[in-house]
Residue frames relative to the residue before (quaternion, step in Angstrom):
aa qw qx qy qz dx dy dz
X 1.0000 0.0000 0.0000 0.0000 0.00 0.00 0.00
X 0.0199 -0.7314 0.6816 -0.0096 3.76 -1.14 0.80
X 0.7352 -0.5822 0.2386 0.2521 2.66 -1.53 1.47
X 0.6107 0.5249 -0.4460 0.3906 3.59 0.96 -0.64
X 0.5291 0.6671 -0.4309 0.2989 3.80 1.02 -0.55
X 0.7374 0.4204 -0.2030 0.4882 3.16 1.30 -1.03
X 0.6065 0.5440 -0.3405 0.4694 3.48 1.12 0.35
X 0.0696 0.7591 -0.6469 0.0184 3.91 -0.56 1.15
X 0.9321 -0.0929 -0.0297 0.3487 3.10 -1.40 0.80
X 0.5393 -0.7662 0.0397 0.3473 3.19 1.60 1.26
X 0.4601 0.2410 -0.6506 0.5540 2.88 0.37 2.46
X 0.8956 -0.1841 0.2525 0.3167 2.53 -2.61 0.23
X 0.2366 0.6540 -0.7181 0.0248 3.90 -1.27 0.32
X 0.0504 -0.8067 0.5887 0.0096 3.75 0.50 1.49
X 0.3742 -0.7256 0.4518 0.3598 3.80 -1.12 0.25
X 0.6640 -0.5091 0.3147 0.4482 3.29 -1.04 0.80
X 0.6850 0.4975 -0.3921 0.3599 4.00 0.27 -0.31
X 0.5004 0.6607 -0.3977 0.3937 3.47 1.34 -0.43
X 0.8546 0.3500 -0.1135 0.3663 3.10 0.58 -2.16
X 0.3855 0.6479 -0.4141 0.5100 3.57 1.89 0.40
X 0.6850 0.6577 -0.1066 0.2947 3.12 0.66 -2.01
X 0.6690 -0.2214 0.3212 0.6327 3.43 1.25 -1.59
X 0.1195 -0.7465 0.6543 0.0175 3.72 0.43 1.92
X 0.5260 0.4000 -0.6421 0.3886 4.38 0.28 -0.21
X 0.7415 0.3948 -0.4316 0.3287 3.49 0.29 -1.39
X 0.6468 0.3958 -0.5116 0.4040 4.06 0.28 -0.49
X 0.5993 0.5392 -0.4709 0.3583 3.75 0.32 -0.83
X 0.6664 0.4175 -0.2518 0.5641 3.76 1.13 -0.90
X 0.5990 0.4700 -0.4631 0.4538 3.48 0.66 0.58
X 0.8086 0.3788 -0.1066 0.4374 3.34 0.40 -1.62
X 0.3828 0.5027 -0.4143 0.6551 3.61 1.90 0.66
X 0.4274 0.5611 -0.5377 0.4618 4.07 0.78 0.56
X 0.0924 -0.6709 0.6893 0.2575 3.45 -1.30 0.03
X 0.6635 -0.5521 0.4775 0.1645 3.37 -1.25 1.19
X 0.4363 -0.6933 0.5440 0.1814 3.45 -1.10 0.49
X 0.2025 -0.7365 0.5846 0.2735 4.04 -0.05 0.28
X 0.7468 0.2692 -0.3582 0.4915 3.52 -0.03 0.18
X 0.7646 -0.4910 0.3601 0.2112 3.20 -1.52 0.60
X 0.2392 0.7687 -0.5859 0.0924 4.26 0.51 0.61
X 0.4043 -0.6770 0.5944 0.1577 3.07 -1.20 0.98
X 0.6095 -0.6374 0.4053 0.2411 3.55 -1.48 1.27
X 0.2146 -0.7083 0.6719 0.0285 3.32 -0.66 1.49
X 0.3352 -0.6807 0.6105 0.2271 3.48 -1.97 -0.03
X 0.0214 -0.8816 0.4575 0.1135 3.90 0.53 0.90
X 0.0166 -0.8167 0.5229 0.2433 3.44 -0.54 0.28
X 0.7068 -0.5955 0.2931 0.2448 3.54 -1.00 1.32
X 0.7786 0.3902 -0.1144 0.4779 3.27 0.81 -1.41
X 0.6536 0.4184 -0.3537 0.5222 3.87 1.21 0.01
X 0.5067 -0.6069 0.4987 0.3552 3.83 -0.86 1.15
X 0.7131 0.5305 -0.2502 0.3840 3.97 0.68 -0.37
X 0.5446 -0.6667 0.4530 0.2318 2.81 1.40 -0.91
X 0.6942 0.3995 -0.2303 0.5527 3.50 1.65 -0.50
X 0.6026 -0.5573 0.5269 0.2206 3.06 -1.26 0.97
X 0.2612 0.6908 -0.6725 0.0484 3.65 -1.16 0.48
X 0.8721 -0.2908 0.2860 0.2704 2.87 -2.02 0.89
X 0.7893 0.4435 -0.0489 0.4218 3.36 0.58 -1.99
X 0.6896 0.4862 -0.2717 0.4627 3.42 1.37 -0.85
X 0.5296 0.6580 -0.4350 0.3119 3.55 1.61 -0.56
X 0.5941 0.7202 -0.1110 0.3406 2.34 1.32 -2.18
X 0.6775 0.4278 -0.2116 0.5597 3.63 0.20 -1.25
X 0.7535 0.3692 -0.2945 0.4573 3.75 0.61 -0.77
X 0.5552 0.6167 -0.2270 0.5098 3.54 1.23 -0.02
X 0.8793 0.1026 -0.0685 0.4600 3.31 0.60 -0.93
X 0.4244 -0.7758 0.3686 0.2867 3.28 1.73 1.02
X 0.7697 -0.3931 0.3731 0.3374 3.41 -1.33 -0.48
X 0.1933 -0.8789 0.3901 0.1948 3.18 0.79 -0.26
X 0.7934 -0.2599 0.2892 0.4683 3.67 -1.46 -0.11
X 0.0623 -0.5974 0.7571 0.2571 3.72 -1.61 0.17
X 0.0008 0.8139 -0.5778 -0.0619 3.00 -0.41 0.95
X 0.6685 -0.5992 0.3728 0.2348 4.13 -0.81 0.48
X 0.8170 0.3023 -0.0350 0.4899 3.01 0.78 -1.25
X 0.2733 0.7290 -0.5560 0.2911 4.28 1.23 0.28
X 0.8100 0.3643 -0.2492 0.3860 3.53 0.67 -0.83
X 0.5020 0.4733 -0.5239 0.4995 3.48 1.02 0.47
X 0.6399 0.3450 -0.4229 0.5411 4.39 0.69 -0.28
X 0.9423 0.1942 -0.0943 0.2560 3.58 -0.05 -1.31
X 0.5329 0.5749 -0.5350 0.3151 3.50 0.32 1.04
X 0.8798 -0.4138 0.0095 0.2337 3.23 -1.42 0.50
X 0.5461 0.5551 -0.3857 0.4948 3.44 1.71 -0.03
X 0.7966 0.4414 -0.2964 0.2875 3.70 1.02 -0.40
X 0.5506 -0.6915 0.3509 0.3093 3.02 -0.81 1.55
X 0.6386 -0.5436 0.3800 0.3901 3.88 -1.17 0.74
X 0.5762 0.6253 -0.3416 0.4004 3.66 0.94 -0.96
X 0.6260 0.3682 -0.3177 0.6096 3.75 0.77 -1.53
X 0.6823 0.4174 -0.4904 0.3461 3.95 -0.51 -0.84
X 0.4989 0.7192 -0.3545 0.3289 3.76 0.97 -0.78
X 0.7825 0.4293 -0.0041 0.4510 2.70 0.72 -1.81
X 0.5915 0.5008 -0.3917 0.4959 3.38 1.26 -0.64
X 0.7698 0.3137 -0.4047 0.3811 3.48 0.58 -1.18
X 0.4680 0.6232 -0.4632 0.4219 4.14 0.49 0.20
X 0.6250 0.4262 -0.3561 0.5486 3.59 1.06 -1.25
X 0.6781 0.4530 -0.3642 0.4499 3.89 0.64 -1.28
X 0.8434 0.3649 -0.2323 0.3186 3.85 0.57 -0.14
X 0.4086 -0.7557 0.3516 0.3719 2.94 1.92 0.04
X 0.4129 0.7073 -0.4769 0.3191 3.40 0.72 1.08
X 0.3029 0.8691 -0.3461 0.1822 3.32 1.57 -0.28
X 0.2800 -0.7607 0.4552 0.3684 3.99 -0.14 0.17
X 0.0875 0.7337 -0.6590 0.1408 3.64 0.21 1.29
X 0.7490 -0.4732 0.3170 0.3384 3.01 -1.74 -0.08
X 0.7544 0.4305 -0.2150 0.4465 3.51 1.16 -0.34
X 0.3686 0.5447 -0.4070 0.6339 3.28 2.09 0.20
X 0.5828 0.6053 -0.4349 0.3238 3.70 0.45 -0.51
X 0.8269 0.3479 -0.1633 0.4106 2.64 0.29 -2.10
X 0.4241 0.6832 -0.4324 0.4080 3.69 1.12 0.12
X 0.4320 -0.7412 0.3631 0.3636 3.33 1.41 -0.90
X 0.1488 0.8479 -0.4732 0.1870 3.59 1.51 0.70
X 0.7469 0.3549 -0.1562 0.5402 3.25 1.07 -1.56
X 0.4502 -0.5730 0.6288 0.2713 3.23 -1.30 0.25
X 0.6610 0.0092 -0.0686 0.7472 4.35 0.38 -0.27
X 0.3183 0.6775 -0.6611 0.0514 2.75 -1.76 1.14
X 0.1154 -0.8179 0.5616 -0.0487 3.66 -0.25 1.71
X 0.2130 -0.6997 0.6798 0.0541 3.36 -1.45 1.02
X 0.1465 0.7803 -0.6037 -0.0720 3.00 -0.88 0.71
X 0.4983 -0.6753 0.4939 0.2275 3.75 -1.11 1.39
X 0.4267 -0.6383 0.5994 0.2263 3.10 -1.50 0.66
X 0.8009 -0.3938 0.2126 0.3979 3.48 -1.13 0.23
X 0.7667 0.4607 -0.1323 0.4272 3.44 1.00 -1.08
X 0.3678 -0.7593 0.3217 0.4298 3.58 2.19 -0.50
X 0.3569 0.7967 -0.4198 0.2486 3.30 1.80 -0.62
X 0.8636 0.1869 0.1086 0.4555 3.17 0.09 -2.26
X 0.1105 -0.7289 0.6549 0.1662 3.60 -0.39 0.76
X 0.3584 -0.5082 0.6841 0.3813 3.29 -2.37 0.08
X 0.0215 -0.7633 0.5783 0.2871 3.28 -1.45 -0.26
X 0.4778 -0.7118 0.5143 0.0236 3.17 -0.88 1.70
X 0.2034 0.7655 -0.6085 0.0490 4.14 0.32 0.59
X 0.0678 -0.8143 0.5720 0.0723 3.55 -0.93 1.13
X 0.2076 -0.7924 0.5613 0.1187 3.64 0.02 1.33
């Protein structure tokens, strides 16, 4: 639906499920005044001085600011090999394939088998 649908002979013609649905949100429509000429529907986005939507601006608006966290430069700068940072960021997210990630269903095959004593198990994970 686009906004002109809801617009006849320049006013408001909300459908009846809206102003059931959510009468604050129609009252806060039909409290618009209408343009008298003819403006074609734009997308504005709020958070860009232009008004245009980009990739980067979702993005950034999506994944907020995030943590400062102390310690990023002891996993991810240029001496550490991609393999350890991997692993770090799985340990840092609990994604690790342990035994209770398993049974969670992380892996797709995943066989224990006990040693004689039940103590110490192997795990076998077959990806």
């Amino acid at each position: 639906m686009r906004v002109s649908d809801c617009i006849v002979a320049g006013s408001w013609c909300l459908p009846d499920f809206l102003i059931y649905r959510d009468p604050d949100l129609a009252s806060q429509i039909l409290q618009i005044t209408l343009p008298t000429s003819n403006v074609p529907d734009s997308l504005n986005w709020n958070m860009a001085t232009d008004g245009v939507l980009t990739s980067k601006l979702a993005y950034s608006f999506l994944a907020g600011n995030g943590l400062k966290v102390h310690w990023h430069k002891l996993i991810w700068n240029t001496y550490t090999t991609p393999t350890r940072a991997f692993i770090s960021w799985r340990f840092i997210h609990n994604k690790l394939p342990t035994d209770d990630n398993l049974r969670k269903g992380d892996a797709l095959w995943c066989l224990s088998v006990a040693f004689a004593d039940h103590r110490q198990k192997l795990l076998i994970i077959f990806f």
